[in-house]
N, CA, C and O atoms as a GROMACS GRO file, in nm:
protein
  288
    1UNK      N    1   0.084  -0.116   0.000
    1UNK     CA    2   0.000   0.000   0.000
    1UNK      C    3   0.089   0.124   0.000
    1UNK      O    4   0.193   0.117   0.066
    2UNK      N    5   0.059   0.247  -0.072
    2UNK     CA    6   0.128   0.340  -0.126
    2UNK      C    7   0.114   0.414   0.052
    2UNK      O    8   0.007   0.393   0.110
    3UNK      N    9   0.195   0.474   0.106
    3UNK     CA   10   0.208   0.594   0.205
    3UNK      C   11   0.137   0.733   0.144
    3UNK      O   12   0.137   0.767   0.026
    4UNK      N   13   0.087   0.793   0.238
    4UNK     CA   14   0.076   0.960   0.205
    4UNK      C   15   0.167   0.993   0.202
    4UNK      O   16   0.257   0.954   0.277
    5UNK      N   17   0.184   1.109   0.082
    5UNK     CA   18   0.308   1.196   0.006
    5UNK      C   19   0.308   1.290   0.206
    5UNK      O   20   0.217   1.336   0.274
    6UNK      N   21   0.440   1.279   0.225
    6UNK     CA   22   0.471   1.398   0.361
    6UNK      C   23   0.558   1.510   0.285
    6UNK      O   24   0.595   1.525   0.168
    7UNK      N   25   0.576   1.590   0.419
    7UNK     CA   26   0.646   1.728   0.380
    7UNK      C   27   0.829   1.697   0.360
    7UNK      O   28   0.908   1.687   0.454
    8UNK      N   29   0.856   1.690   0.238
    8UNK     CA   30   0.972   1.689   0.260
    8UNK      C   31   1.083   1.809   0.284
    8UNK      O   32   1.029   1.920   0.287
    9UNK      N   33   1.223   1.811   0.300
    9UNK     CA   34   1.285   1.964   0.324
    9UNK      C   35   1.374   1.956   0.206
    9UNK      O   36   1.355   1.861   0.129
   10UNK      N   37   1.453   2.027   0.183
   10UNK     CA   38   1.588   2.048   0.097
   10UNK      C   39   1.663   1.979   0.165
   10UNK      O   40   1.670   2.015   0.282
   11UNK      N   41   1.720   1.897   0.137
   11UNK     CA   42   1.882   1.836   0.178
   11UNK      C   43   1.836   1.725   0.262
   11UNK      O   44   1.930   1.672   0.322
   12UNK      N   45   1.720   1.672   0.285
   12UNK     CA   46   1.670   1.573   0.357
   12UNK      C   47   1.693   1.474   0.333
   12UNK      O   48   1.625   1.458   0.231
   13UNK      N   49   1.753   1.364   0.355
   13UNK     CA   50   1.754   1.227   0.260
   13UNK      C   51   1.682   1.137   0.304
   13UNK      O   52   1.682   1.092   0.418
   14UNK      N   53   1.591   1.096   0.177
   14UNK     CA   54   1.504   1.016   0.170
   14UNK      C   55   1.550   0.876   0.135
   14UNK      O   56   1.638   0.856   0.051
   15UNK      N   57   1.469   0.746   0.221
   15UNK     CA   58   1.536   0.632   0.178
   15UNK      C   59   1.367   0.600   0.089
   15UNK      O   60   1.252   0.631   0.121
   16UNK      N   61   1.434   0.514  -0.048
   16UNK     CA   62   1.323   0.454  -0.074
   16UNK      C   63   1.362   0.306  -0.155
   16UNK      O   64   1.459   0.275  -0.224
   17UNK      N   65   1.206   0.211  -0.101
   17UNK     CA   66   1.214   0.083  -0.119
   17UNK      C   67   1.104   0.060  -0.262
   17UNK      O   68   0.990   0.103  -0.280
   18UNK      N   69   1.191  -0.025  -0.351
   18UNK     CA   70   1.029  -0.112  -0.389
   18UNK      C   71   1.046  -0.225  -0.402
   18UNK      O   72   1.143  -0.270  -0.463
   19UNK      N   73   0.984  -0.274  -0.366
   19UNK     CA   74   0.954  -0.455  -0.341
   19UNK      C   75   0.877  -0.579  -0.426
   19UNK      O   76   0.760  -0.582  -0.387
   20UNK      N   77   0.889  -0.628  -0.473
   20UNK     CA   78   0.820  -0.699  -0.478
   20UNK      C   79   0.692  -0.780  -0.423
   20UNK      O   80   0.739  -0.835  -0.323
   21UNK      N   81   0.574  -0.814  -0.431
   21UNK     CA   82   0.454  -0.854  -0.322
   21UNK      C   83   0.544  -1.011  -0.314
   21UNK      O   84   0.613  -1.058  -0.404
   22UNK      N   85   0.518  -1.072  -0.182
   22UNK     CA   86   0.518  -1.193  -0.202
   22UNK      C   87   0.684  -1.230  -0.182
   22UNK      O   88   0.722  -1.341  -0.143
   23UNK      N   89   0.765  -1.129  -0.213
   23UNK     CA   90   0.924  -1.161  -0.191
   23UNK      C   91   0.940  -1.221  -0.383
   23UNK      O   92   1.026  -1.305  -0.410
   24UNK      N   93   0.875  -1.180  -0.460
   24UNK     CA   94   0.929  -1.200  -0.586
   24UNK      C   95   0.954  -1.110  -0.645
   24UNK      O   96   0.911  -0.994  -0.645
   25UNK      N   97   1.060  -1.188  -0.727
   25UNK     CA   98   1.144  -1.072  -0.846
   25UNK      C   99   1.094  -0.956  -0.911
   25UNK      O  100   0.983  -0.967  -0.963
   26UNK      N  101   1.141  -0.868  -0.918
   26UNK     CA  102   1.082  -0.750  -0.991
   26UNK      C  103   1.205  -0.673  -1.065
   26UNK      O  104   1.207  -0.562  -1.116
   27UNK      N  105   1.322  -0.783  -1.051
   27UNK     CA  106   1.439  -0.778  -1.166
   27UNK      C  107   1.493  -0.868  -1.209
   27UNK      O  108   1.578  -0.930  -1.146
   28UNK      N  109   1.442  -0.906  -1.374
   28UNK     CA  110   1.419  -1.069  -1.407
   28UNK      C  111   1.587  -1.062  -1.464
   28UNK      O  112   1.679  -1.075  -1.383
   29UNK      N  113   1.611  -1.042  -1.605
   29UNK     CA  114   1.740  -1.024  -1.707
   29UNK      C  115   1.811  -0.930  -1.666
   29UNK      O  116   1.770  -0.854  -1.577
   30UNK      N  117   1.976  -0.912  -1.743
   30UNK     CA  118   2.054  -0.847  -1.656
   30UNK      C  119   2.005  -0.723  -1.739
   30UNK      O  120   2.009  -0.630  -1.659
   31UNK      N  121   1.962  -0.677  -1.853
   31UNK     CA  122   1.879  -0.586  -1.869
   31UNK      C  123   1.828  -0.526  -1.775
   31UNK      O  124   1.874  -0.418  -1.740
   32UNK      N  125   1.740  -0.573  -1.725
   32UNK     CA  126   1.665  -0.468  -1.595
   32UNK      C  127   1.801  -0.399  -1.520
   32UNK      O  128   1.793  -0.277  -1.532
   33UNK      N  129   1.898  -0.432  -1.462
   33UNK     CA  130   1.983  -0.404  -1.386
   33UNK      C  131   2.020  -0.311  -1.458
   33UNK      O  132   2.032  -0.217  -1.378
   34UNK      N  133   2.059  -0.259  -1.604
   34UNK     CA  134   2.098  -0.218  -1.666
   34UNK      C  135   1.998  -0.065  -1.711
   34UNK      O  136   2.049   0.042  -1.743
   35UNK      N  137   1.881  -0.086  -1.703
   35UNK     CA  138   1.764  -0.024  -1.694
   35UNK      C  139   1.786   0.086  -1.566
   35UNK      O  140   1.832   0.200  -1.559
   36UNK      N  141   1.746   0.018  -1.498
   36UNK     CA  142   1.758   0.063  -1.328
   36UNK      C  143   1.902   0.114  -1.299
   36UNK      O  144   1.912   0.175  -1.193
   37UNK      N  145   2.016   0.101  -1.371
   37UNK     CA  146   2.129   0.145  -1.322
   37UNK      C  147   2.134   0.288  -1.437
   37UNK      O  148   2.223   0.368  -1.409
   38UNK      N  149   2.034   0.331  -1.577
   38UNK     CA  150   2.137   0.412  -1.642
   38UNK      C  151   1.948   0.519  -1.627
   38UNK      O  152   1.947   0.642  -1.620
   39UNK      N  153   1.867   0.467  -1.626
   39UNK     CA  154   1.778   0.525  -1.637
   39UNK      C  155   1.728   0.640  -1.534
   39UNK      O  156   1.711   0.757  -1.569
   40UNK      N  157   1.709   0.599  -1.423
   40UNK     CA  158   1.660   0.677  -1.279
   40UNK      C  159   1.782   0.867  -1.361
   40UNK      O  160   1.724   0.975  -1.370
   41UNK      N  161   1.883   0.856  -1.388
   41UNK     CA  162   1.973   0.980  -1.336
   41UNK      C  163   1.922   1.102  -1.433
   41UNK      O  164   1.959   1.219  -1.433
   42UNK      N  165   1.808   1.023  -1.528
   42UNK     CA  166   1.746   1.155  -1.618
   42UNK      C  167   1.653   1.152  -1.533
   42UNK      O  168   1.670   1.259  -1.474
   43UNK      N  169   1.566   1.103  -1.487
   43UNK     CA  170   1.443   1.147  -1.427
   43UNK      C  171   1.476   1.213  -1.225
   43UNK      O  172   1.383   1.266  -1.165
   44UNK      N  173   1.565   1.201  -1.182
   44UNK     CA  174   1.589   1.226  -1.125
   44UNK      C  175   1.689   1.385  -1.124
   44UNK      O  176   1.708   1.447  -1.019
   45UNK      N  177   1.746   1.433  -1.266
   45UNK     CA  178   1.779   1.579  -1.298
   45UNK      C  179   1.637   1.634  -1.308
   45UNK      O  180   1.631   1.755  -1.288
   46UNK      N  181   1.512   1.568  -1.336
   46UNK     CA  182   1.405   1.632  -1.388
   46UNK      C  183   1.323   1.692  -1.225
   46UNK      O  184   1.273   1.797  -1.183
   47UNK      N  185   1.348   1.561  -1.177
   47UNK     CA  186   1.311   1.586  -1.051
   47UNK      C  187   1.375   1.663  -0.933
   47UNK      O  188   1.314   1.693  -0.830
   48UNK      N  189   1.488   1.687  -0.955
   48UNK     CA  190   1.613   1.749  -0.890
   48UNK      C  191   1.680   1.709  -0.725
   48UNK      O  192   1.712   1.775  -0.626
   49UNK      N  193   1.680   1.563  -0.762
   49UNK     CA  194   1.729   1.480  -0.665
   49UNK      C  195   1.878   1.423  -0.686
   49UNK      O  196   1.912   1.410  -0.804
   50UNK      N  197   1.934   1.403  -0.627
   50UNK     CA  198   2.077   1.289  -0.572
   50UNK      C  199   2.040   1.186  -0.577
   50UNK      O  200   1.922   1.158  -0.562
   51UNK      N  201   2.133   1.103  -0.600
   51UNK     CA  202   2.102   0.950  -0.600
   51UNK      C  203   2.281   0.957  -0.480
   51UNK      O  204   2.377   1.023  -0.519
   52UNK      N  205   2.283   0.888  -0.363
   52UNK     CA  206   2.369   0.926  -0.280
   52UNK      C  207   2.459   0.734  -0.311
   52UNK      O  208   2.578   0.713  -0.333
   53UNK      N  209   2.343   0.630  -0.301
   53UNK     CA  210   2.354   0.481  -0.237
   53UNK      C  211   2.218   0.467  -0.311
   53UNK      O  212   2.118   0.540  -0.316
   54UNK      N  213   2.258   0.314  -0.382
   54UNK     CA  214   2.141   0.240  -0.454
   54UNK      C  215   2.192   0.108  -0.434
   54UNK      O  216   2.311   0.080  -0.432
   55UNK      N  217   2.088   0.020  -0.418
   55UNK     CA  218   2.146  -0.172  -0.415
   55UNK      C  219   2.012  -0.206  -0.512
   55UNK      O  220   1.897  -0.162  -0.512
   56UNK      N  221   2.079  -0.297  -0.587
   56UNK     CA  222   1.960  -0.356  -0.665
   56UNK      C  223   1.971  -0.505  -0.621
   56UNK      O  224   2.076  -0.567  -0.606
   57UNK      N  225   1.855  -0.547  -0.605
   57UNK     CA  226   1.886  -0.672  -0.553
   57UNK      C  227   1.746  -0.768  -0.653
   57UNK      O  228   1.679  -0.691  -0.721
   58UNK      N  229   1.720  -0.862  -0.659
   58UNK     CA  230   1.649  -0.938  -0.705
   58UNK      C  231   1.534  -0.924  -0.678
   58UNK      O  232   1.472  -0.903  -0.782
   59UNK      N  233   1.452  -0.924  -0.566
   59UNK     CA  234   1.342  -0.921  -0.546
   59UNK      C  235   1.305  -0.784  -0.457
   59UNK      O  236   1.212  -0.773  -0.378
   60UNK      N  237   1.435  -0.652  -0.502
   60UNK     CA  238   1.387  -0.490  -0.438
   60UNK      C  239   1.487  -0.412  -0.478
   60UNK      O  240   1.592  -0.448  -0.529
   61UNK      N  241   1.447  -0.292  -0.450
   61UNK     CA  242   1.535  -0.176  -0.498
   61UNK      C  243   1.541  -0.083  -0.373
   61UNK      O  244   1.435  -0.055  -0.316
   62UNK      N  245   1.664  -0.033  -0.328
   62UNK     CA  246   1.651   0.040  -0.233
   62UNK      C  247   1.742   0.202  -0.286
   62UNK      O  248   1.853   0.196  -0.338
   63UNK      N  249   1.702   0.279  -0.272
   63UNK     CA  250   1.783   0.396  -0.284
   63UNK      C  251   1.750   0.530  -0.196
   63UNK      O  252   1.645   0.587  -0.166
   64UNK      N  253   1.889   0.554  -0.167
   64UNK     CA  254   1.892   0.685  -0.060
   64UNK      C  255   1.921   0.848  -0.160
   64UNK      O  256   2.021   0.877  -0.225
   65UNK      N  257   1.820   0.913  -0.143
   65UNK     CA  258   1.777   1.036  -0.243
   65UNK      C  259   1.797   1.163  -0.113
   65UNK      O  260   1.792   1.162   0.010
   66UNK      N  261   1.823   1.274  -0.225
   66UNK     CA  262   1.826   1.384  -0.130
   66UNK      C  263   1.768   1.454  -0.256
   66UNK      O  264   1.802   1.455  -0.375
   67UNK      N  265   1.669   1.514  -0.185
   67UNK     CA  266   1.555   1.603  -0.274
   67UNK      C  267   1.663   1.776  -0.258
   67UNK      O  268   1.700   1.804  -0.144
   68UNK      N  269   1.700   1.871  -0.369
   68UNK     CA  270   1.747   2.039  -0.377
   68UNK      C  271   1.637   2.115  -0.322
   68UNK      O  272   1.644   2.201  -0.234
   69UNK      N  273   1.521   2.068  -0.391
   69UNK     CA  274   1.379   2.203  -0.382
   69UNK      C  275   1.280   2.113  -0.312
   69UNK      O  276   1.276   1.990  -0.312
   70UNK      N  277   1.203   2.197  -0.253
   70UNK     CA  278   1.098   2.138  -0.175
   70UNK      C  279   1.006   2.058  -0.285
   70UNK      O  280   1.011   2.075  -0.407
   71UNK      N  281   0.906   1.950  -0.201
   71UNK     CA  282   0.833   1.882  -0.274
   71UNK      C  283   0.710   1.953  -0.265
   71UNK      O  284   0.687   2.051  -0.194
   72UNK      N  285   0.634   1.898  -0.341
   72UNK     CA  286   0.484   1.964  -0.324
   72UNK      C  287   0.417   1.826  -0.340
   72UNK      O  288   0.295   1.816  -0.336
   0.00000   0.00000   0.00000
């Protein structure tokens, strides 16, 4: 189940997870890894975040973000 969006600050670092339901994969071929490793750093200039620490693991993704501008 998704959380309510909270107030975030400038320079705050945010950890975020996504998981799989059930403890299954949600990174099948080494493609995905490859996906997930080159893709996030455009959408994340768009968004105007850091990527500080990322682990990709088989069945989750964890990454520690630091948001520049406030969120809305």
């Amino acid at each position: 189940m998704a959380r309510i969006p909270g107030n975030g600050n400038p320079g705050q670092a945010l950890r975020v997870i996504q998981r799989g339901n059930r403890h299954y994969a949600v990174l099948f071929p080494s493609t995905d890894y490859t996906h997930y490793h080159e893709d996030p750093p455009a959408a994340l200039d768009e968004y105007v975040c850091a990527v500080h620490v990322y682990v990709f693991v088989t069945n989750h993704v964890h990454l520690l973000l630091t948001h520049r501008t406030n969120v809305q």
